[in-house]
C-alpha positions in Angstrom: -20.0 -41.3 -17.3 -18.4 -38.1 -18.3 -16.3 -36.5 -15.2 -17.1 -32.8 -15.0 -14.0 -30.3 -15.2 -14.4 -27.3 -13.2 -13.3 -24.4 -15.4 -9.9 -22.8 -13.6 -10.4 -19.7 -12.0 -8.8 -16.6 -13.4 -5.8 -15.2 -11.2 -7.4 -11.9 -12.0 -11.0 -12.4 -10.2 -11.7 -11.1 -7.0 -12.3 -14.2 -4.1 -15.4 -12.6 -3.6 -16.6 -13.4 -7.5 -14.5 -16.7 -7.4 -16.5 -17.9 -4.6 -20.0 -16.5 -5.2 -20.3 -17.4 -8.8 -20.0 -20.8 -8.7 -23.2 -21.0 -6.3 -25.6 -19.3 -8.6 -28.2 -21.1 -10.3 -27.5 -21.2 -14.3 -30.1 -18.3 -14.8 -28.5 -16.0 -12.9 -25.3 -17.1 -14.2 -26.7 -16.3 -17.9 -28.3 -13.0 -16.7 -25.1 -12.4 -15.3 -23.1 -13.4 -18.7 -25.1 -10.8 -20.8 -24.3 -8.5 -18.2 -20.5 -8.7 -17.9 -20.9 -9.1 -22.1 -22.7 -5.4 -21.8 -20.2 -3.7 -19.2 -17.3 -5.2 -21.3 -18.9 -3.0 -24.6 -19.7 0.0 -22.4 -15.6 0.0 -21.0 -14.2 -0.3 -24.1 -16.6 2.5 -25.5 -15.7 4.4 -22.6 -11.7 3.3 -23.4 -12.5 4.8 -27.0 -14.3 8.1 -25.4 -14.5 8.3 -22.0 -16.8 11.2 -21.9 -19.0 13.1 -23.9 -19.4 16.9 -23.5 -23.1 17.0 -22.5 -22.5 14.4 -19.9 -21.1 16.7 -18.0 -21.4 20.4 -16.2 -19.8 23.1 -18.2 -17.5 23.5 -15.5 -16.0 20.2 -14.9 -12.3 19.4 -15.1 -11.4 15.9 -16.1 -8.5 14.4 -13.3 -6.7 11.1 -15.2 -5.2 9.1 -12.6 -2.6 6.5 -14.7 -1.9 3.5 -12.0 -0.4 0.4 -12.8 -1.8 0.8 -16.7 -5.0 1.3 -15.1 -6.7 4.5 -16.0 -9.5 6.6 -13.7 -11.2 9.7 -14.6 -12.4 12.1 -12.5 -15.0 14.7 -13.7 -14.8 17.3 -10.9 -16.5 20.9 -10.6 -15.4 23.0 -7.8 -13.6 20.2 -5.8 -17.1 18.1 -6.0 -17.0 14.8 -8.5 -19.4 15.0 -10.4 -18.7 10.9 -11.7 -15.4 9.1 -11.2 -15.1 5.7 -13.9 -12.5 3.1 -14.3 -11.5 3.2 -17.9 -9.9 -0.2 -17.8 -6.1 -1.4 -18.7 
């Protein structure tokens, strides 16, 4: 008989993830695989160009907020946000 490893938990994760995932059912895991896979290819599109022009109003200013080699943007129009996105490290 084969003892099962548990796979180590990345520093990075939030508890929340750490704890939750390991109780889903291996659908949901899957489903939740090709999702992360997607959001992974939509960030690092975003990354490559975080907007496009008719995304947004004519008017909007883009904020970039660098923290920690984290990057934000801000689309604003008139002190309203029109979208805010995390553009990844």
């Amino acid at each position: 008989m084969h003892k099962v490893t548990v796979p180590t938990v990345p520093l990075s994760l939030p508890n929340y993830l750490a704890e939750g995932l390991p109780k889903q059912d291996k659908e949901t895991l899957r489903e939740t695989r090709e999702y992360l896979d997607k959001l992974l290819e939509t960030c690092e599109q975003r990354r490559k160009e975080p907007f496009t022009e008719d995304e947004l109003p004519g008017t909007a200013q883009i904020l970039k907020d660098e923290s920690n080699g984290a990057v934000y943007l801000e689309y604003q129009t008139s002190g309203d946000t029109v979208r805010h996105e995390y553009s990844g490290k």
